[in-house]
PDB file of the backbone (N, CA, C, O) and the ligand in Angstrom, with CONECT records:
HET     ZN  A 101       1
ATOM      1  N   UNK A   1     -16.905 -24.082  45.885  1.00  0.00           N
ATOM      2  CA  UNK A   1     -17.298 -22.696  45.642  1.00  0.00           C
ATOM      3  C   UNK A   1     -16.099 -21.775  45.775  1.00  0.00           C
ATOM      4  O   UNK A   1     -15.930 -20.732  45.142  1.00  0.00           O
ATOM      5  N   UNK A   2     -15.373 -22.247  46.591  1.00  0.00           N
ATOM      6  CA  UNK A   2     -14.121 -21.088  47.082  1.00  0.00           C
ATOM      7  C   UNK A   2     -13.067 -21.384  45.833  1.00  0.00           C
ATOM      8  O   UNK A   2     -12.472 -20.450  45.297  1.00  0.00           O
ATOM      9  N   UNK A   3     -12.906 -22.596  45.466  1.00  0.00           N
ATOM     10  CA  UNK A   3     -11.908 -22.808  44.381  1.00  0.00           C
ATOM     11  C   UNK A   3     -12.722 -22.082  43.147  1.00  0.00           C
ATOM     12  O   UNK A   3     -11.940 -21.583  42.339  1.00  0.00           O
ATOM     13  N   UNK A   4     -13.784 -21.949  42.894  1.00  0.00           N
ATOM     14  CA  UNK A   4     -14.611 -21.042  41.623  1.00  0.00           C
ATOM     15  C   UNK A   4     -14.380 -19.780  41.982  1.00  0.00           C
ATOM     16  O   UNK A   4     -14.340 -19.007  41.025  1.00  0.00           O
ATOM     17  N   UNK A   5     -14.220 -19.320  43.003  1.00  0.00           N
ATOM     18  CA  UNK A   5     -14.143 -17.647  43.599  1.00  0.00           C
ATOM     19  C   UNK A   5     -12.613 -17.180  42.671  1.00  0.00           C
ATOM     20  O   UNK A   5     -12.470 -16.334  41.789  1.00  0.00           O
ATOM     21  N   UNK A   6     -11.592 -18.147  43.319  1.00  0.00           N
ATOM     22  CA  UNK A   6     -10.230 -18.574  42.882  1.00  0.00           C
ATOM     23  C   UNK A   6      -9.733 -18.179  41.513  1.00  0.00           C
ATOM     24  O   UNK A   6      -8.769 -17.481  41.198  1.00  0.00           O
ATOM     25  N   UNK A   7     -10.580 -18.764  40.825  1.00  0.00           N
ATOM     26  CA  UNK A   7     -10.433 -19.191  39.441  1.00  0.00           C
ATOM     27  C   UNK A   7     -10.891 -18.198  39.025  1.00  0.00           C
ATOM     28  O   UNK A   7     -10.114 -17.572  38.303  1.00  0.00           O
ATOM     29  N   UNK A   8     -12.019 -17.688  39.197  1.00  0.00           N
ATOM     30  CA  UNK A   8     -12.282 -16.308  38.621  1.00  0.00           C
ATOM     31  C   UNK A   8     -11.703 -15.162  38.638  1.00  0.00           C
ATOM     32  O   UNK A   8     -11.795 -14.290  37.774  1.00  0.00           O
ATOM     33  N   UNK A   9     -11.073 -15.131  39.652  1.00  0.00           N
ATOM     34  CA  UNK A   9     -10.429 -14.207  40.734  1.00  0.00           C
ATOM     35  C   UNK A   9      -9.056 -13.764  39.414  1.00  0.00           C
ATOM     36  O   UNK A   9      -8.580 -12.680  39.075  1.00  0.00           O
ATOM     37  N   UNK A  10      -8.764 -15.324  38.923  1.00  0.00           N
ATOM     38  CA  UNK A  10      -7.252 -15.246  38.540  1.00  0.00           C
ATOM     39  C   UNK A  10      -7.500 -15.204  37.024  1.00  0.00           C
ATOM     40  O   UNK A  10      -6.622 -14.776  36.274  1.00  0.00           O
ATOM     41  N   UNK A  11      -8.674 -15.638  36.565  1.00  0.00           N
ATOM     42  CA  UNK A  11      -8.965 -14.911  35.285  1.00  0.00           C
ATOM     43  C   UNK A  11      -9.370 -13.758  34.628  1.00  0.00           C
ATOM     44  O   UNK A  11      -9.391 -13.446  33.437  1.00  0.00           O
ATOM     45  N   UNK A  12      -9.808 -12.971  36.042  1.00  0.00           N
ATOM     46  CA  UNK A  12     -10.103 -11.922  35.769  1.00  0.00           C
ATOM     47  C   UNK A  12      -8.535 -10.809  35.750  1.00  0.00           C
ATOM     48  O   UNK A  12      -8.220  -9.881  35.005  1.00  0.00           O
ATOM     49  N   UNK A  13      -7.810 -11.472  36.979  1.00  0.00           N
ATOM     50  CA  UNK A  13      -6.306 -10.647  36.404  1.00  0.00           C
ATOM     51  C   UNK A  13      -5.774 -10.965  35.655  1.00  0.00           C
ATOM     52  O   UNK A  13      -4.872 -10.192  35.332  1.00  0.00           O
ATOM     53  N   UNK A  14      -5.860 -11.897  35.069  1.00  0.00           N
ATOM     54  CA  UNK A  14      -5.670 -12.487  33.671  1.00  0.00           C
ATOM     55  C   UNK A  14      -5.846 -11.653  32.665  1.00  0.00           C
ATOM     56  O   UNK A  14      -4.865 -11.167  32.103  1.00  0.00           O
ATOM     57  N   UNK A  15      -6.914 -11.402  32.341  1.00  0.00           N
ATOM     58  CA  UNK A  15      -8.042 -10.109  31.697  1.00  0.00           C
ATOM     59  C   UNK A  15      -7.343  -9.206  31.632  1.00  0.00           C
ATOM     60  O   UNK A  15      -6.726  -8.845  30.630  1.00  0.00           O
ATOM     61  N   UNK A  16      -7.339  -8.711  32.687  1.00  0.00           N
ATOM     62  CA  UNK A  16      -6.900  -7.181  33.265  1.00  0.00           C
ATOM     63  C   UNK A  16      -5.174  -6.951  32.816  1.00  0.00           C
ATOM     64  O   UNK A  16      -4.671  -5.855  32.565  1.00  0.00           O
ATOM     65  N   UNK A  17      -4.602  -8.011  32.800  1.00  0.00           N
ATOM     66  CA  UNK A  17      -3.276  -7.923  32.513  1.00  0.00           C
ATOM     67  C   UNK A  17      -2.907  -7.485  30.837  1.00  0.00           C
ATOM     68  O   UNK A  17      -2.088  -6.700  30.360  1.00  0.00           O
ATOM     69  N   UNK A  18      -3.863  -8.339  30.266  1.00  0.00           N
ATOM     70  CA  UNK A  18      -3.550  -8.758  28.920  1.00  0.00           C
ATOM     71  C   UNK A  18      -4.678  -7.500  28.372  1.00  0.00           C
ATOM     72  O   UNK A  18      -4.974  -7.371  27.184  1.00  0.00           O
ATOM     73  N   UNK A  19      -5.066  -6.880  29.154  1.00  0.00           N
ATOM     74  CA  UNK A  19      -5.679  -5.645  28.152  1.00  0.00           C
ATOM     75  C   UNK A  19      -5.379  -4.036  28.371  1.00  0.00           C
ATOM     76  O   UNK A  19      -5.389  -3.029  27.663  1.00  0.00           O
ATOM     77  N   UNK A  20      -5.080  -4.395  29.892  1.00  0.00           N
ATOM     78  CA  UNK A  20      -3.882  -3.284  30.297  1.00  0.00           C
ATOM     79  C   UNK A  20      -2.428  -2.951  29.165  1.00  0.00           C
ATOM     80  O   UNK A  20      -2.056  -1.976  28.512  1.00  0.00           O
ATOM     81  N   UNK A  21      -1.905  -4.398  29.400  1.00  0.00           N
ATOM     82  CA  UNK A  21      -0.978  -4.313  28.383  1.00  0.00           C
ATOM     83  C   UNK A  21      -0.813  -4.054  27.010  1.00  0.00           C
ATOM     84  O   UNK A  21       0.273  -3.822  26.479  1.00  0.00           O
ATOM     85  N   UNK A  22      -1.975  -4.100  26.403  1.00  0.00           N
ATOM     86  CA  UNK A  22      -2.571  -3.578  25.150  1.00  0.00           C
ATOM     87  C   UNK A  22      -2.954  -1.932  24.998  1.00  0.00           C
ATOM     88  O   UNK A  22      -3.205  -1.406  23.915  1.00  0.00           O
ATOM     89  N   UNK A  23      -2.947  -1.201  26.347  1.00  0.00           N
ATOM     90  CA  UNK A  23      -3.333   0.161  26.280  1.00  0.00           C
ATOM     91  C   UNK A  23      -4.821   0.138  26.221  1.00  0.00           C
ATOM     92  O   UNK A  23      -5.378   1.159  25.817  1.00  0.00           O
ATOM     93  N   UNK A  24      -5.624  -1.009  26.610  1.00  0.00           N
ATOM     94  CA  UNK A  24      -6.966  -0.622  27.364  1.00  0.00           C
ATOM     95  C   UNK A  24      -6.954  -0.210  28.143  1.00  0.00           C
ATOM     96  O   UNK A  24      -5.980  -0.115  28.891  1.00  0.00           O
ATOM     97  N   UNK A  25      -8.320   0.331  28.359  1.00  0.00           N
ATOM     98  CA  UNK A  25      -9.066   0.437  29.873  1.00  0.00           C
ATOM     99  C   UNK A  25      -9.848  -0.708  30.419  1.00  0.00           C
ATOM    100  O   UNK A  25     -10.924  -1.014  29.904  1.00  0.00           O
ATOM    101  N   UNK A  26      -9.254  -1.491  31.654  1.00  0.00           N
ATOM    102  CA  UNK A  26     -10.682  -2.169  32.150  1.00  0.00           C
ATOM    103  C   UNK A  26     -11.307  -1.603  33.448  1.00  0.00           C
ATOM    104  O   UNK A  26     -10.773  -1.146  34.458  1.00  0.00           O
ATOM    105  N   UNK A  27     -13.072  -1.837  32.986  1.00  0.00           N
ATOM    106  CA  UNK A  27     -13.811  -1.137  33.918  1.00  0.00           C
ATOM    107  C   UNK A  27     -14.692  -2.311  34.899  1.00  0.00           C
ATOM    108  O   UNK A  27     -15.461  -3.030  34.261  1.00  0.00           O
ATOM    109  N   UNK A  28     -14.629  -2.486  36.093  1.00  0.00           N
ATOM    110  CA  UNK A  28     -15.130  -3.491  36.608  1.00  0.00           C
ATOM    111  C   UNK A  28     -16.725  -2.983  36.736  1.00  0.00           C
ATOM    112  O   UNK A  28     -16.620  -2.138  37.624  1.00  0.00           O
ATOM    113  N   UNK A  29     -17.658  -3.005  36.485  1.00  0.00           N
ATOM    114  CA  UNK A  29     -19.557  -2.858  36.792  1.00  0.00           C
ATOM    115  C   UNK A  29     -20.170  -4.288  37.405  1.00  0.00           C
ATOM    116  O   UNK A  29     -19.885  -5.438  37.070  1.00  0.00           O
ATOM    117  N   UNK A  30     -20.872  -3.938  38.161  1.00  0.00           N
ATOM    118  CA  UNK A  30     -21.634  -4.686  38.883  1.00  0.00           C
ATOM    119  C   UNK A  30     -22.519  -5.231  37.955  1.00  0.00           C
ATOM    120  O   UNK A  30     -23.095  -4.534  37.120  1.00  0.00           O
ATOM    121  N   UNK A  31     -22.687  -6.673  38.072  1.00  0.00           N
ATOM    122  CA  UNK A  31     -23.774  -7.369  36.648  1.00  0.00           C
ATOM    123  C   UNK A  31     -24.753  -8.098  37.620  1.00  0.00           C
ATOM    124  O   UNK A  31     -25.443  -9.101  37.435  1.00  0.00           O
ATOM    125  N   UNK A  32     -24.599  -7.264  38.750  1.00  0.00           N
ATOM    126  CA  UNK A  32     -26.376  -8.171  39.359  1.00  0.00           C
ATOM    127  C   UNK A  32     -27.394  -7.262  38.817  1.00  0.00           C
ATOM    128  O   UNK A  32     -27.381  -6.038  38.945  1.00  0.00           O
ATOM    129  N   UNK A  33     -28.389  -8.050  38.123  1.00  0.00           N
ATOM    130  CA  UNK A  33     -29.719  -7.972  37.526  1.00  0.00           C
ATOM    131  C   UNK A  33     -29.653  -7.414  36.232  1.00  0.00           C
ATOM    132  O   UNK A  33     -30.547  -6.767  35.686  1.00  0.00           O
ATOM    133  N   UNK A  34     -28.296  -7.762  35.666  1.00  0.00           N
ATOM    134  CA  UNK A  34     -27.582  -7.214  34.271  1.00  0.00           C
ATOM    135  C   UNK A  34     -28.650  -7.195  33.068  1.00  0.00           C
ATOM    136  O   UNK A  34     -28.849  -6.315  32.230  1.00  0.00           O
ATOM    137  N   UNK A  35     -29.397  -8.687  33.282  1.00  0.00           N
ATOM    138  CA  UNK A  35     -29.931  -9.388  32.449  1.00  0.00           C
ATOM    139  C   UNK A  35     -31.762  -9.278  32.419  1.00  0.00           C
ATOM    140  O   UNK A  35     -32.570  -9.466  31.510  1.00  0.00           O
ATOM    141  N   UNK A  36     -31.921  -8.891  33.846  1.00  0.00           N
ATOM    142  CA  UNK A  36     -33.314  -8.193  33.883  1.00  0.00           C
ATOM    143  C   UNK A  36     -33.735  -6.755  33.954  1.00  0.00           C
ATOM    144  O   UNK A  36     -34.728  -6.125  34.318  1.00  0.00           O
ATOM    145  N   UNK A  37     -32.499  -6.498  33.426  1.00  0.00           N
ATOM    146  CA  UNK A  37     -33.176  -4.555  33.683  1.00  0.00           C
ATOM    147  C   UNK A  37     -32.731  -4.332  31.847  1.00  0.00           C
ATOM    148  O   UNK A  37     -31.854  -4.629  31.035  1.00  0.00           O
ATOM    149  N   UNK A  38     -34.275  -3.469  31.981  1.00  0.00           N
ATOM    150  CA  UNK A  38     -34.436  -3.178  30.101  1.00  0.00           C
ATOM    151  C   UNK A  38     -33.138  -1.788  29.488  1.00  0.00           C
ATOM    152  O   UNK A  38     -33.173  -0.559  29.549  1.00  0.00           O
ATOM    153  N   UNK A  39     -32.406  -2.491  29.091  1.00  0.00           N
ATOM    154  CA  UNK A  39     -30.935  -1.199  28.074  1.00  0.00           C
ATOM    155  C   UNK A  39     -32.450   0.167  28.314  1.00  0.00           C
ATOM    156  O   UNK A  39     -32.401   0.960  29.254  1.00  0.00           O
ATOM    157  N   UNK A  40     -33.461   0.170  27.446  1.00  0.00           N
ATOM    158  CA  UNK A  40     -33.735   1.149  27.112  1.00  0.00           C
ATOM    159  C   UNK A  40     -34.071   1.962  28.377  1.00  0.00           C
ATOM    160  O   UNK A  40     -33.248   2.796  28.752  1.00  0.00           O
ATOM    161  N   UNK A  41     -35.146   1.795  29.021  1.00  0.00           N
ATOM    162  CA  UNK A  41     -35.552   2.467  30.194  1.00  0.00           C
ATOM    163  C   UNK A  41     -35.102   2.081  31.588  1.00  0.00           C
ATOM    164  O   UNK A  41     -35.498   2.679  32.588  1.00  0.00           O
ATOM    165  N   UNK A  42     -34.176   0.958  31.620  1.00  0.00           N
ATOM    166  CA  UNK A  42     -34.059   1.317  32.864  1.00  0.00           C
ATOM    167  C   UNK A  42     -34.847   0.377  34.307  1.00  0.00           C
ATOM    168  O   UNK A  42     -34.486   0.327  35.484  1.00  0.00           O
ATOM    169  N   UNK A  43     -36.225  -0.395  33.487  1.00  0.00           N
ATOM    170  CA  UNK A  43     -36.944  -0.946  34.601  1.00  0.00           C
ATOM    171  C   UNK A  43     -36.513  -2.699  34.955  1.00  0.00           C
ATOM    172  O   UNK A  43     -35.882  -3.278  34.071  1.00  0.00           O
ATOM    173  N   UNK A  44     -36.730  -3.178  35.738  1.00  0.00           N
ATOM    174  CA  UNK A  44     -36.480  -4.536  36.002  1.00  0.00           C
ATOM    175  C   UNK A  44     -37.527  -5.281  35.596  1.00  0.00           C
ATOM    176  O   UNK A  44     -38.572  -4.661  35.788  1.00  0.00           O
ATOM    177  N   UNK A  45     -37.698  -6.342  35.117  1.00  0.00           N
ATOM    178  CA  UNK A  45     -38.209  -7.237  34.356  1.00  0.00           C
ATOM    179  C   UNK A  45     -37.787  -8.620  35.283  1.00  0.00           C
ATOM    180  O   UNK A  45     -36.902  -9.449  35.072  1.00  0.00           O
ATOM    181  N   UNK A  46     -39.135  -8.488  36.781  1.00  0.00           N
ATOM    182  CA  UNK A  46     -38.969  -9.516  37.951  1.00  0.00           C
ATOM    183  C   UNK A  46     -39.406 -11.166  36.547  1.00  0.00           C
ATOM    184  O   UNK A  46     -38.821 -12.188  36.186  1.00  0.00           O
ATOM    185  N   UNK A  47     -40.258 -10.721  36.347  1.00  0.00           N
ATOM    186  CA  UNK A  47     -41.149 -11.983  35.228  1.00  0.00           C
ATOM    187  C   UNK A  47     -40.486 -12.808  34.448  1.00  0.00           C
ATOM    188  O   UNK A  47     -40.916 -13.916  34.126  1.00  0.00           O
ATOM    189  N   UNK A  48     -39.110 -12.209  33.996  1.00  0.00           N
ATOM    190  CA  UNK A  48     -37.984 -12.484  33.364  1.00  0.00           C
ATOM    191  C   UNK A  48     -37.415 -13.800  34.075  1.00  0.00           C
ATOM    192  O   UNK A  48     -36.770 -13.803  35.124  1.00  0.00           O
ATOM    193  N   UNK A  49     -37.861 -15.201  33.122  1.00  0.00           N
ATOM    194  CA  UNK A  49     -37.337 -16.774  33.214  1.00  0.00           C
ATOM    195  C   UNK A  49     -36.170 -16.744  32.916  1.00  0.00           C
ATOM    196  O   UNK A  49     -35.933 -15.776  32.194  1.00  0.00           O
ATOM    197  N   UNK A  50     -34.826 -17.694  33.249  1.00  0.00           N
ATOM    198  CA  UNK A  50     -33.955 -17.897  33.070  1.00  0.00           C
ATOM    199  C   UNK A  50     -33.652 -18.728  31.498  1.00  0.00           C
ATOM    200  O   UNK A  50     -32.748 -18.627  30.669  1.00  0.00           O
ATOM    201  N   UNK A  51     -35.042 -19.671  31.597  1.00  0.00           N
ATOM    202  CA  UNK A  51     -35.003 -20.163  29.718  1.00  0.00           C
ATOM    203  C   UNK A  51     -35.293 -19.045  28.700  1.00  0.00           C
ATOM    204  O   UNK A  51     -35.037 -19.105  27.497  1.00  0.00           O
ATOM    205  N   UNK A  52     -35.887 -17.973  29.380  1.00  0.00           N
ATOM    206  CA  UNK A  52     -36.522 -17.049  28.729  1.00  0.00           C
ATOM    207  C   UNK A  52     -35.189 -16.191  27.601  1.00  0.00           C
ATOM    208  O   UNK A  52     -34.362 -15.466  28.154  1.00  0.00           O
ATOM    209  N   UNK A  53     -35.153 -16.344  26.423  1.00  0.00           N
ATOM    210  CA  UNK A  53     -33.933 -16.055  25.434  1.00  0.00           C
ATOM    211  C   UNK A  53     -33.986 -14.443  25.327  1.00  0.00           C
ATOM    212  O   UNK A  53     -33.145 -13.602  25.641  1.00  0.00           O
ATOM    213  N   UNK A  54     -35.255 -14.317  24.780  1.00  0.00           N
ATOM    214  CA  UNK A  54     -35.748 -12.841  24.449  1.00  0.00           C
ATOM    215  C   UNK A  54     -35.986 -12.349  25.690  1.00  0.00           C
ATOM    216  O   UNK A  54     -36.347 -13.086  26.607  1.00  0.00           O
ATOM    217  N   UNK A  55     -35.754 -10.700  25.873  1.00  0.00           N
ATOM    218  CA  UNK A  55     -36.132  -9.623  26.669  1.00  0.00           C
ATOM    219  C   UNK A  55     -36.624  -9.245  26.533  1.00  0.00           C
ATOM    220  O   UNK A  55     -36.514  -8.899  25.357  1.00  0.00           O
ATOM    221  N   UNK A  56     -37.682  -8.734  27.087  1.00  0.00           N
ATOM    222  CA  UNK A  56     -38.889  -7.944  26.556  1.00  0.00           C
ATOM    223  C   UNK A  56     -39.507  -7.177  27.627  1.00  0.00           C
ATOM    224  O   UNK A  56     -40.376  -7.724  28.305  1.00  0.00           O
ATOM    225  N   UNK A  57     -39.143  -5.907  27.874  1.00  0.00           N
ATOM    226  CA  UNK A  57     -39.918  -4.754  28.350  1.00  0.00           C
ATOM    227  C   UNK A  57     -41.707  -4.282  28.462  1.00  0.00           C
ATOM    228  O   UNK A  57     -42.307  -3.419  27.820  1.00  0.00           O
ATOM    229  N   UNK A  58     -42.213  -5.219  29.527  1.00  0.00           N
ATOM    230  CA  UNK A  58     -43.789  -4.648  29.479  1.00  0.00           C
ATOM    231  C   UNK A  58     -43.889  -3.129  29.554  1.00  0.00           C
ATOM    232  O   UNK A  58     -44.844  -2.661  28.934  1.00  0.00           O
ATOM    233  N   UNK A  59     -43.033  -2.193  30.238  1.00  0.00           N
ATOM    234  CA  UNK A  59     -43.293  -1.242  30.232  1.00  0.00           C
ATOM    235  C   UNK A  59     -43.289   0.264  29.186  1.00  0.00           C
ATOM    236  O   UNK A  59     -43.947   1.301  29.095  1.00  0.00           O
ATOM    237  N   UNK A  60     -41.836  -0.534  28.356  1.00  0.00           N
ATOM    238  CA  UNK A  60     -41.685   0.545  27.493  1.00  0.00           C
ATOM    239  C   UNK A  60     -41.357  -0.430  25.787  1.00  0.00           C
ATOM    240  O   UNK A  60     -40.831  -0.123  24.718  1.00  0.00           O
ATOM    241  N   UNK A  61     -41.935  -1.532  26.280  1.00  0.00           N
ATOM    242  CA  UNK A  61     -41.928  -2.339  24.509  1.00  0.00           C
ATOM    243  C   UNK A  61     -40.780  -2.730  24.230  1.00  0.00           C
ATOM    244  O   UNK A  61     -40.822  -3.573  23.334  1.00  0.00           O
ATOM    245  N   UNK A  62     -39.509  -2.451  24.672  1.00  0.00           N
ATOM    246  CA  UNK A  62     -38.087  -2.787  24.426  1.00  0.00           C
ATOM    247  C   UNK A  62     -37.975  -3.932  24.216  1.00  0.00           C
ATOM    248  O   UNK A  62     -38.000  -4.423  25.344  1.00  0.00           O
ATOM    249  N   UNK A  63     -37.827  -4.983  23.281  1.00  0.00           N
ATOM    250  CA  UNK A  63     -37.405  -5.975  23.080  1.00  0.00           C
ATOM    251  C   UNK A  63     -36.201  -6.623  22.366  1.00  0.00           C
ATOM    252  O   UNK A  63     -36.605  -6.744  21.209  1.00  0.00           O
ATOM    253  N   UNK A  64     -35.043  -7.066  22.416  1.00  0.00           N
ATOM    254  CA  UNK A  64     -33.984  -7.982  22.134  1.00  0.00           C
ATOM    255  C   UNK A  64     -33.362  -8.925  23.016  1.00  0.00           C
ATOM    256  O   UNK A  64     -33.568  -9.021  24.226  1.00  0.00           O
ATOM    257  N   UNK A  65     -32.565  -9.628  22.298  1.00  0.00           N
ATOM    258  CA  UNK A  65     -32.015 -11.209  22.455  1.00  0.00           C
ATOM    259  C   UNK A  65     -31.185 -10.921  24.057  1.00  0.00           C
ATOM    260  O   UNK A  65     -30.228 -10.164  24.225  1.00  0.00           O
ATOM    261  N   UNK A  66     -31.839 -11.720  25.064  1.00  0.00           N
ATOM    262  CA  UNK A  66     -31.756 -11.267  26.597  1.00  0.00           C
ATOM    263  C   UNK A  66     -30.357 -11.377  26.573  1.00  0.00           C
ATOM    264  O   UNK A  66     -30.148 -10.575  27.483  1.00  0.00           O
ATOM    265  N   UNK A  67     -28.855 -11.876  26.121  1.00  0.00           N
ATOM    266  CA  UNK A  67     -27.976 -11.460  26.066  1.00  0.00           C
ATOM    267  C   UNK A  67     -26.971 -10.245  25.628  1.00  0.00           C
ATOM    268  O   UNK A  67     -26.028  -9.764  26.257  1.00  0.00           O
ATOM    269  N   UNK A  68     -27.597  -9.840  24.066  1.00  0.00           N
ATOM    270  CA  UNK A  68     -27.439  -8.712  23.934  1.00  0.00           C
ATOM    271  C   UNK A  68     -28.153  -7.599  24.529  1.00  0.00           C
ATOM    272  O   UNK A  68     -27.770  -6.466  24.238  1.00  0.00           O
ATOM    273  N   UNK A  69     -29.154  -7.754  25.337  1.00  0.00           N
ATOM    274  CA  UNK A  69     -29.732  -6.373  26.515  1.00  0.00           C
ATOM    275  C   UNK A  69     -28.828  -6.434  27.785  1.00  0.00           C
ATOM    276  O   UNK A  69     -28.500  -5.491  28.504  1.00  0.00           O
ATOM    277  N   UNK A  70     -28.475  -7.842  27.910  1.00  0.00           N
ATOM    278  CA  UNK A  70     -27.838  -7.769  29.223  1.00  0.00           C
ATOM    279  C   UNK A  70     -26.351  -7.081  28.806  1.00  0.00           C
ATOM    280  O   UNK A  70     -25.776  -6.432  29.680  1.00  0.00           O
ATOM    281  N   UNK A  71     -25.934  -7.173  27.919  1.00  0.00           N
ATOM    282  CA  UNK A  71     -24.164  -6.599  27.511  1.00  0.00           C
ATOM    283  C   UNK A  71     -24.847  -5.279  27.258  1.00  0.00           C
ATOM    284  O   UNK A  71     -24.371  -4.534  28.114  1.00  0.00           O
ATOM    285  N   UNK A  72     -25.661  -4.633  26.578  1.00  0.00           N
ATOM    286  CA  UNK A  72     -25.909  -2.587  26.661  1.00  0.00           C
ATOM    287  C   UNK A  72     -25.904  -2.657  27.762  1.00  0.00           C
ATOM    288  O   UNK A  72     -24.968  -2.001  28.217  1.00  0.00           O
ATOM    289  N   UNK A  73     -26.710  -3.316  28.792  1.00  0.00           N
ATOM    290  CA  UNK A  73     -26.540  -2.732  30.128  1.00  0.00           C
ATOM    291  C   UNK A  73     -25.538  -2.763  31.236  1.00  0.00           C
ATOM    292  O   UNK A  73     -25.389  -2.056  32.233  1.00  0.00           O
ATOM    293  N   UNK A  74     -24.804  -3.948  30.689  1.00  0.00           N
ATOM    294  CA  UNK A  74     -22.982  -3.397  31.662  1.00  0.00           C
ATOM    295  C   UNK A  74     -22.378  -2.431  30.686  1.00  0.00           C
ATOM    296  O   UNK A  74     -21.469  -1.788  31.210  1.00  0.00           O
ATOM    297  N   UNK A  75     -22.699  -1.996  28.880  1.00  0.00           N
ATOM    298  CA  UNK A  75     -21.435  -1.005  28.495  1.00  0.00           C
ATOM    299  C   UNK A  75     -22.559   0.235  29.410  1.00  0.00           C
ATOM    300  O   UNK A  75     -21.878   1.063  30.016  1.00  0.00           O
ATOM    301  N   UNK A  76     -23.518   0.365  29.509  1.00  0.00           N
ATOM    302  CA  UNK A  76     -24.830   1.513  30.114  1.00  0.00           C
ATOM    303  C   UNK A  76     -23.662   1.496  31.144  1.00  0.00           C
ATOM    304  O   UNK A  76     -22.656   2.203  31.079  1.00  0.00           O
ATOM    305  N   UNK A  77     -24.028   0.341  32.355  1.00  0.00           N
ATOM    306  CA  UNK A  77     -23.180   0.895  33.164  1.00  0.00           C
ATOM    307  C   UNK A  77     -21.617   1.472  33.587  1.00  0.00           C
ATOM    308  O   UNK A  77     -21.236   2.165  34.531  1.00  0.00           O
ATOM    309  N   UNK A  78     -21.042   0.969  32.654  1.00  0.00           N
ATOM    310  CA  UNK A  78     -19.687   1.575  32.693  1.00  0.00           C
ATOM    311  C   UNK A  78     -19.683   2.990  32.232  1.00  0.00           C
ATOM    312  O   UNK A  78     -18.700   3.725  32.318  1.00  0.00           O
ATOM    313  N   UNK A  79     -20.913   3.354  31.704  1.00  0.00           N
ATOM    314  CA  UNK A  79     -20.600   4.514  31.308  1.00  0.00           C
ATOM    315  C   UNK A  79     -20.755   5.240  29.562  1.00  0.00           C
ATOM    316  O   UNK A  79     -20.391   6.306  29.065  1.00  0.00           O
ATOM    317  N   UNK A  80     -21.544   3.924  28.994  1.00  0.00           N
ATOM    318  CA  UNK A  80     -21.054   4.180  27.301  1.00  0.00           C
ATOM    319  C   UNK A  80     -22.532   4.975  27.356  1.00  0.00           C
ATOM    320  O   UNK A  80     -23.330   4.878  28.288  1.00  0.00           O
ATOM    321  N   UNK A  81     -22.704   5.742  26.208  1.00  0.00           N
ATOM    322  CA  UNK A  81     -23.240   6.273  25.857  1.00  0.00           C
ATOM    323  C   UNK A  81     -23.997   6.278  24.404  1.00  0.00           C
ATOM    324  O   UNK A  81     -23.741   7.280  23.736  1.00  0.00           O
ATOM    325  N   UNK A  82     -24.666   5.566  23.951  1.00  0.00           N
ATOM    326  CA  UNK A  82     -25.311   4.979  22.742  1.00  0.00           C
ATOM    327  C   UNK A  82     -25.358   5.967  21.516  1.00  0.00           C
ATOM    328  O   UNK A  82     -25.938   7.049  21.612  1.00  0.00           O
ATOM    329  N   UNK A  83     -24.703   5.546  20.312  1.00  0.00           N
ATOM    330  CA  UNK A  83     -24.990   6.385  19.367  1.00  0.00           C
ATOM    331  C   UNK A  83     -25.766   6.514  18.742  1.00  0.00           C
ATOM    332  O   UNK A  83     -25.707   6.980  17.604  1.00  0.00           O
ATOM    333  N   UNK A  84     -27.184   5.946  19.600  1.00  0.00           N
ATOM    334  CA  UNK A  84     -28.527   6.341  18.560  1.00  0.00           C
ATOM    335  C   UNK A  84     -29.292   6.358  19.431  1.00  0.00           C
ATOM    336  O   UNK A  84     -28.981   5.894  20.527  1.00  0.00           O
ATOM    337  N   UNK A  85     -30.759   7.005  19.147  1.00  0.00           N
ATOM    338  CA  UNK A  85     -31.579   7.348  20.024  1.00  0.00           C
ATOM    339  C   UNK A  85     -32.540   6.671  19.271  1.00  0.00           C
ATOM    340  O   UNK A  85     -32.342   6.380  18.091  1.00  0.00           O
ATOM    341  N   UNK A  86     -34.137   6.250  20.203  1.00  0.00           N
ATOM    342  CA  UNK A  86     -35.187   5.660  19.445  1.00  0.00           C
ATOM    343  C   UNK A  86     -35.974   6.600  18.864  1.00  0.00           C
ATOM    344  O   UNK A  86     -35.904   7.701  19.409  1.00  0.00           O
ATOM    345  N   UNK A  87     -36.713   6.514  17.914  1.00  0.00           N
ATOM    346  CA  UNK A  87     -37.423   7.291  17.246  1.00  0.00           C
ATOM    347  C   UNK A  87     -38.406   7.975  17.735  1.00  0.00           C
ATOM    348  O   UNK A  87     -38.641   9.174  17.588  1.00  0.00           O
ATOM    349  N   UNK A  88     -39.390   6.627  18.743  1.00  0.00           N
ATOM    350  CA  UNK A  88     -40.755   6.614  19.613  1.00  0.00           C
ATOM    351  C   UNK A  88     -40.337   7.777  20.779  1.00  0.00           C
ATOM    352  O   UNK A  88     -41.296   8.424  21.200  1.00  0.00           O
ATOM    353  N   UNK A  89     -39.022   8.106  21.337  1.00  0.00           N
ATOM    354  CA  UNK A  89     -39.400   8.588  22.219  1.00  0.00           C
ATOM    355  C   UNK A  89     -39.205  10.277  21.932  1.00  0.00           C
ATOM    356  O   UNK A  89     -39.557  11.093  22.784  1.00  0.00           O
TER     357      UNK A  89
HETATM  358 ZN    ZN A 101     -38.009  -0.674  29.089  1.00  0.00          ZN2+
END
C-alpha cells in the first residue's frame, strides 16, 4: 500500500511538472464520492453499485455514463462553470 501511495505520489509530480511546464494550471480536488454525487444537482446517489456503468439521479432524473458524471464533477469542483444550462429547470 505504501509503495502505491509512492507511486502515485511521483506521478502525480510527474503531472504537475509536465503541465506546469506547458503554462497550465494544475488544480488538485478532492474525488471522494466523485462518482456518486449527480454533476446536475448536487445529491449523492448511496444506491450507486460499483458495476453500475450509468448514473442516474432518483432525485432530479440526471442521467449519464457514471464516468463522464464523475469527471463534471471534479471540473464542478475545481471550479468550471458549464456552458449550458438544462432546459427543465
Ligand atoms: Zn441530480
Amino acid at each position: 500500500m505504501r509503495h502505491h501511495d509512492s507511486s502515485f505520489s511521483e506521478l502525480r509530480r510527474i503531472l504537475e511538472w509536465e503541465f506546469v511546464k506547458r503554462g497550465r494550471v494544475v488544480l488538485a480536488v478532492p474525488a471522494f464520492n466523485s462518482s456518486r454525487e449527480c454533476f446536475w444537482c448536487g445529491e449523492i446517489n448511496r444506491g450507486l453499485a460499483l458495476e453500475d456503468r450509468v448514473f442516474h439521479c432518483p432525485p432530479c432524473g440526471f442521467t449519464l455514463d457514471r464516468d463522464l458524471n464523475a469527471c463534471l464533477v471534479l471540473l464542478k469542483r475545481a471550479g468550471w462553470v458549464p456552458p449550458f444550462q438544462c432546459a427543465c429547470l
